[in-house]
N, C-alpha and C positions, 0 to 999 in steps of 0.2 A: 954857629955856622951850620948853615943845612947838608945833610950829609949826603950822596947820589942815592935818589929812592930806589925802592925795590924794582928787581927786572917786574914783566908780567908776560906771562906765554899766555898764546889764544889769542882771538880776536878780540874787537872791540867794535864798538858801534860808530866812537867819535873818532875820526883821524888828530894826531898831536898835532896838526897847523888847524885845524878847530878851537881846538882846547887852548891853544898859544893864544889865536884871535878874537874869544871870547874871556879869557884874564885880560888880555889890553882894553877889550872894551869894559870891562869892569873897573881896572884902574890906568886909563892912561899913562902914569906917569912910573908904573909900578916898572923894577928894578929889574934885570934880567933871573938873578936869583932870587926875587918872591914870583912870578911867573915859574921857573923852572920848578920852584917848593910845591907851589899850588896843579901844577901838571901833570906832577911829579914824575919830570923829564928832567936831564942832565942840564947845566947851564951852557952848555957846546951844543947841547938838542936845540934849544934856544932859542940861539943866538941864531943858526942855520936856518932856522925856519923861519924870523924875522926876514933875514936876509932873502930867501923864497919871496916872501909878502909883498916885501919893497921891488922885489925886483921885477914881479910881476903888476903890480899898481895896488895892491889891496891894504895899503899898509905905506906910512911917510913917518920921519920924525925930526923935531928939532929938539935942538941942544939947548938946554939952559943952566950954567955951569956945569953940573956935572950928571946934572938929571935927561933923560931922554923924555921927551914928550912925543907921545905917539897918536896920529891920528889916523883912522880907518874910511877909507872909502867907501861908506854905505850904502852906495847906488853901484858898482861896479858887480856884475853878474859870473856868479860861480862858473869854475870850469868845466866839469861833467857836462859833458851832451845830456846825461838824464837829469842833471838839473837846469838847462836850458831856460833862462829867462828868471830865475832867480837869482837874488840878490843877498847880498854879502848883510844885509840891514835885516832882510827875512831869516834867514839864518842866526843871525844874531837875538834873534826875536825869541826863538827859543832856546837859546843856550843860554843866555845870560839874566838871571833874575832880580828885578827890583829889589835892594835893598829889603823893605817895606816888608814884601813879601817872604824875604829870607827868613827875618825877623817873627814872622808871625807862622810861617810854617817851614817845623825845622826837618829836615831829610829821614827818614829812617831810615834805619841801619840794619 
């Protein structure tokens, strides 16, 4: 079981409903707690920011027994004024990396 990650003080560059809608486009189908592991946000952080997603359109899911399948609105355009006319698919363009690419270049630390 994953345990609640560490707090972080300071900023950050990516906002948590970033980092939530970039794990779902990495794996659809992925569990509220591999999302919270990987965000490393609580699994009540979550959940609330899904809930943000769907309720504003950026973000749908269906049920398949017990698994949620999530789909993202890839043409639906961010909400900042200063990113006016950008979209939720551009964004995702650079958060989330090709497999391929993970594979062959791994992050330094």
């Amino acid at each position: 079981m994953v345990g609640v990650p560490q707090s972080h003080t300071g900023w950050t560059f990516i906002t948590s409903h970033a980092r939530v809608l970039a794990a779902i486009a990495d794996n659809p189908n992925a569990r509220i707690r591999d999302i919270a592991a990987r965000c490393r946000l609580t699994e009540r952080a979550v959940s609330r920011i899904i809930s943000d997603l769907e309720q504003d359109g950026y973000l749908s899911h269906t049920r398949d027994g017990r698994t949620n399948n999530y789909r993202i609105e890839p043409d639906k355009v961010l909400r900042h004024p200063a990113e006016a006319g950008l979209s939720v698919a551009s964004l995702l363009s650079l958060l989330v990396q090709d497999e391929t690419d993970r594979v062959r270049k791994p992050v330094a630390r």
